[in-house]
C-alpha positions as CSV (number, residue, x, y, z in Angstrom):
1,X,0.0,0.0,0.0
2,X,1.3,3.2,-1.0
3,X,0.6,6.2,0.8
4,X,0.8,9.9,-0.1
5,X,0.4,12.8,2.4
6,X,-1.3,15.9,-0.3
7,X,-2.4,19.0,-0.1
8,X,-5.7,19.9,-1.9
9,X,-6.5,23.2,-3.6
10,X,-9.9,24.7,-3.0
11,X,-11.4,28.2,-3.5
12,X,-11.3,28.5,0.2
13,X,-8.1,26.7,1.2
14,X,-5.6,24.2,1.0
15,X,-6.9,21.2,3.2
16,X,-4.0,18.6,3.8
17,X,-5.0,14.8,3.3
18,X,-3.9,11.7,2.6
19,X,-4.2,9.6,-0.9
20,X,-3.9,5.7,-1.1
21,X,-2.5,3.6,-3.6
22,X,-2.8,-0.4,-4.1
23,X,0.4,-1.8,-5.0
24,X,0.5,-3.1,-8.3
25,X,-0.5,-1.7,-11.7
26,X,-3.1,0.8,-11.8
27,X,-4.5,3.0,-12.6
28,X,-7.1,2.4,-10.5
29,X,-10.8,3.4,-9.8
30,X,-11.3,6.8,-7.7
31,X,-13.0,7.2,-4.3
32,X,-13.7,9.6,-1.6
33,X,-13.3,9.1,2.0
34,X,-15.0,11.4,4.0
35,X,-14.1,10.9,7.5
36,X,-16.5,11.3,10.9
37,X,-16.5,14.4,12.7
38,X,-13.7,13.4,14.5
39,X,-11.5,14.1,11.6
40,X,-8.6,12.3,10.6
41,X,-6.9,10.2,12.6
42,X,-5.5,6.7,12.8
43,X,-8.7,4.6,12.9
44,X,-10.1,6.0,9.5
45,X,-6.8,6.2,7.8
46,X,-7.2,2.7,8.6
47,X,-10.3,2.3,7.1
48,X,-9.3,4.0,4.2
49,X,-6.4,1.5,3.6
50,X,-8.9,-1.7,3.9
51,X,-10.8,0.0,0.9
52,X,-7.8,0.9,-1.1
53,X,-6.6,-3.1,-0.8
54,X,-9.7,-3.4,-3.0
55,X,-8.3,-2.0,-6.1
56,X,-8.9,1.3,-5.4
57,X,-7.0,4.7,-5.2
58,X,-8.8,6.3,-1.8
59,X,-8.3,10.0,-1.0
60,X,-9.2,10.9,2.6
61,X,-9.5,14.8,2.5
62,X,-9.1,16.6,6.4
63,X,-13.0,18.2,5.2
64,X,-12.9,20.2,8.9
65,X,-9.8,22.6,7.3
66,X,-11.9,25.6,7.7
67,X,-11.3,25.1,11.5
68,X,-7.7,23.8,11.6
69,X,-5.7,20.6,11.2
70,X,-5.6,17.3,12.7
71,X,-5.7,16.0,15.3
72,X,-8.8,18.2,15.8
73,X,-10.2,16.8,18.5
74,X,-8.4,16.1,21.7
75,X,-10.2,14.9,24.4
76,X,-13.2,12.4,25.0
77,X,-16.0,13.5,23.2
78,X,-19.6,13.1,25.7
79,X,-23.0,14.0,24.4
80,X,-24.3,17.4,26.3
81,X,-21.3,18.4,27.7
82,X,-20.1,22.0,26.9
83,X,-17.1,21.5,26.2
84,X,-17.9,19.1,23.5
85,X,-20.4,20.4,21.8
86,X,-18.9,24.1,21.4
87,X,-16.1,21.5,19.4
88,X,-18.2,19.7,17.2
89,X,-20.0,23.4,16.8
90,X,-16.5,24.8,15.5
91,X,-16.1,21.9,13.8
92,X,-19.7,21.6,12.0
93,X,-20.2,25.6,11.5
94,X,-18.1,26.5,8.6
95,X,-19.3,23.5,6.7
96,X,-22.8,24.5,5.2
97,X,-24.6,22.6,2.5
98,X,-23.0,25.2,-0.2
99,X,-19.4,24.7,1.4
100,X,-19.6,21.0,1.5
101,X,-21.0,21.3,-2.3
102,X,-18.0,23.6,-3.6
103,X,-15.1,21.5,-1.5
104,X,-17.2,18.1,-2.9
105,X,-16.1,19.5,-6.7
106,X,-12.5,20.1,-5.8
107,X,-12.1,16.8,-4.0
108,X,-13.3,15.1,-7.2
109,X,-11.2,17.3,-9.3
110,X,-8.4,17.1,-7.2
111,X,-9.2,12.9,-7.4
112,X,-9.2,12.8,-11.2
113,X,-5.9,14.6,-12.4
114,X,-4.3,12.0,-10.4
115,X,-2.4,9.8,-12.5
116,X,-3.0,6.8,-10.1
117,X,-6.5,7.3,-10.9
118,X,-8.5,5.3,-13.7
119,X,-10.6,7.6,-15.8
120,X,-14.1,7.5,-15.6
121,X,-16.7,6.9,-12.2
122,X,-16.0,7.6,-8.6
123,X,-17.6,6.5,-5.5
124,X,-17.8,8.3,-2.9
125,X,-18.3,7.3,1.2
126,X,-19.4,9.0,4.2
127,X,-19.9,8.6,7.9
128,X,-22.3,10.4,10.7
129,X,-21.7,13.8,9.9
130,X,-20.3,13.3,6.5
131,X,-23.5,11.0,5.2
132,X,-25.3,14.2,4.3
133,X,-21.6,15.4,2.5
134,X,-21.5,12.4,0.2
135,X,-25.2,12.6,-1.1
136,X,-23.9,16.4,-1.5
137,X,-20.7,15.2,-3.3
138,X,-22.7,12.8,-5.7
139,X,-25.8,15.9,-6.3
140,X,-22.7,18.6,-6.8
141,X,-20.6,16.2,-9.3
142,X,-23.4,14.0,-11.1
143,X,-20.9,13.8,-13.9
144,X,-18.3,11.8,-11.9
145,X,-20.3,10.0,-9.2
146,X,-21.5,6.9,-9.6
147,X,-21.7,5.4,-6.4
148,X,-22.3,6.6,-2.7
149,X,-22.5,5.5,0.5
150,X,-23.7,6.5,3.9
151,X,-22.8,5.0,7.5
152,X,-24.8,6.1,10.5
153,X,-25.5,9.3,9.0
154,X,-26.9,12.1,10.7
155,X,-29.7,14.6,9.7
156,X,-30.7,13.0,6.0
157,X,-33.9,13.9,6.4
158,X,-35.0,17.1,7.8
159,X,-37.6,19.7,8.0
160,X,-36.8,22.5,5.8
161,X,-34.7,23.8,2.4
162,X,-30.9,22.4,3.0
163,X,-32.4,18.5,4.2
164,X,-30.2,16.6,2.2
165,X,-32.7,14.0,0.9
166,X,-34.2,17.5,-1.4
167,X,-30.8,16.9,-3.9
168,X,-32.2,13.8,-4.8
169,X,-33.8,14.5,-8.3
170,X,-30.0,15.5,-8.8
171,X,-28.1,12.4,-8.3
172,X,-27.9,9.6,-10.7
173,X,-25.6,7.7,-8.3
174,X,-26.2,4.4,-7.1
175,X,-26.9,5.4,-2.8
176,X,-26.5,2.8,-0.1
177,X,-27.5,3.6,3.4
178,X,-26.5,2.1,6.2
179,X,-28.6,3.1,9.6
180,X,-27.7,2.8,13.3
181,X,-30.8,1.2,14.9
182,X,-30.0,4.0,18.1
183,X,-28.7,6.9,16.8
184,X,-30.7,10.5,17.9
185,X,-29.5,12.0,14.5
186,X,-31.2,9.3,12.4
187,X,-35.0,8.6,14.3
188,X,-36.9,6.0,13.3
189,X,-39.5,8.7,11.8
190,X,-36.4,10.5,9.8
191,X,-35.7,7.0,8.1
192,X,-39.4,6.3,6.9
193,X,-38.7,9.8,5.7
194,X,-36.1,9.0,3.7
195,X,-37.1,5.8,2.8
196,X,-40.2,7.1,1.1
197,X,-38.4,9.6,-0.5
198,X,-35.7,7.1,-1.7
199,X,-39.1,5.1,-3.2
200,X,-40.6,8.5,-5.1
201,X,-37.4,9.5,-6.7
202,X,-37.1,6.1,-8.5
203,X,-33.4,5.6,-8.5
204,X,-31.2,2.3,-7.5
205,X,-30.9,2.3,-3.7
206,X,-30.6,0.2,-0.7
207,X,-31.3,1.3,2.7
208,X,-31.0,-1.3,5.8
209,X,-31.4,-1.1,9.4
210,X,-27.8,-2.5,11.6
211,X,-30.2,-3.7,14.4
212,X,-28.3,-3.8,17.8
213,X,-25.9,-0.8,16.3
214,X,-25.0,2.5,18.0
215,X,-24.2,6.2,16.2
216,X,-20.2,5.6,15.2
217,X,-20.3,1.5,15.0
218,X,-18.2,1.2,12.0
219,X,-15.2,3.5,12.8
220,X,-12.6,1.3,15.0
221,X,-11.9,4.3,17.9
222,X,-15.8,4.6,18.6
223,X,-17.2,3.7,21.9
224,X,-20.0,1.9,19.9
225,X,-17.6,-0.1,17.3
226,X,-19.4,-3.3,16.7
227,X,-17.1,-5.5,15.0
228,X,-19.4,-7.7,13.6
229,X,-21.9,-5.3,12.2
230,X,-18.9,-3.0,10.7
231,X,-17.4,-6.1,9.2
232,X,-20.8,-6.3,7.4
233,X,-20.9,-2.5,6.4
234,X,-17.7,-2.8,4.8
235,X,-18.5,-6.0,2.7
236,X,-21.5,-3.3,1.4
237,X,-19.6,-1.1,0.5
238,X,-17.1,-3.4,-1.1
239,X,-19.9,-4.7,-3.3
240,X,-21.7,-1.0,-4.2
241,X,-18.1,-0.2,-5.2
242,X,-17.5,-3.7,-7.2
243,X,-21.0,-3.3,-8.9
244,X,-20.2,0.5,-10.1
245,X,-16.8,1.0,-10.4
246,X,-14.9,-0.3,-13.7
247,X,-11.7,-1.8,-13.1
């Protein structure tokens, strides 16, 4: 595995991030990583290796630049406290739905003049806070996104004009979603939502339920890591990817 530390040029900045490479002759497909609110750090660099050993060349962009670099989070994160929550505020802020759409095109841009990179469709994944980001990434850049993929996303469907499941009629992208069975940013009423929505705009989509699974269960450093239930939210996203991807 080959990795590359880069630096990604944006009309707002230059976030840092990391690019891997299989070993082996490429070039290979392109996808995005878009990491937890937690940014990046050891656990989803991990993550983003396991994909890349796929046959894929994975770029995990630090999507919270706007606010600083990582680590960008350095002490236990717990619900309510004040502490915590004015950091995922400074964290969260800067990113509105038209900030996540313009840094979405440069990611891909940045992704596709890579010479690692195999002309043609790019996936895309995202997890809790960056689920809503990679239906955003595949409405903003229909031309390049085939494939995207939500884990334990938060806030999908919302009252009001910037819910994320409103871009729909946008993407041609094959979604998957993957839902935490607890998880206060995802209700069960916010799923029907979805789901229902998912039905009326007609596209190709799966959306399951990871019974028993907590807000965070697929990312390694969580307090709710469920190995079992990640192991099975990887081998989803390993097939969305196989299914749309040309290699």
């Amino acid at each position: 595995m080959i990795e590359q530390e880069v630096v990604i040029p944006t009309a707002e900045g230059t976030p840092e991030g990391f690019l891997y490479i299989p070993e082996g002759a490429g070039p290979w497909p392109g996808v995005i990583h878009l990491t937890d609110i937690g940014g990046i750090r050891p656990s989803n660099r991990g993550m983003a290796q396991q994909l890349a050993a796929e046959g894929y060349t994975v770029l995990v962009p630090n999507v919270f630049y706007r606010t600083g670099s990582p680590p960008l989070i350095d002490f236990p994160i717990k619900p309510g406290e004040e502490r915590s929550m004015k950091r995922l505020a400074e964290l969260s802020g800067p990113l509105t739905p038209e900030a996540m759409a313009r840094d979405a095109s440069s990611y891909v841009d940045f992704l596709a003049a890579e010479g690692s990179v195999k002309p043609g469709g790019m996936g895309v994944v995202g997890y809790c806070f960056t689920g809503a980001m990679a239906l955003r990434t595949a409405a903003a850049r229909a031309d390049k996104i085939v494939a995207a993929a939500s884990f334990h996303g938060g806030r999908l469907f919302v009252e009001g004009p910037a819910s994320p499941h409103l871009l729909l009629s946008r993407i041609t992208a094959r979604l998957y979603f993957g839902h935490a069975s607890n998880d206060r940013g995802m209700p069960e009423a916010a799923i029907e939502g979805l789901n229902r929505a998912l039905a009326e705009w007609g596209g190709t989509y799966e959306s399951e339920l990871y019974e028993g699974a907590g807000h965070g269960w697929t990312v390694p450093d969580s307090p709710v890591f469920n190995p079992p239930q990640a192991e099975r939210a990887f081998a989803k996203l390993r097939q969305l990817f196989a299914q749309t991807l040309a290699k």
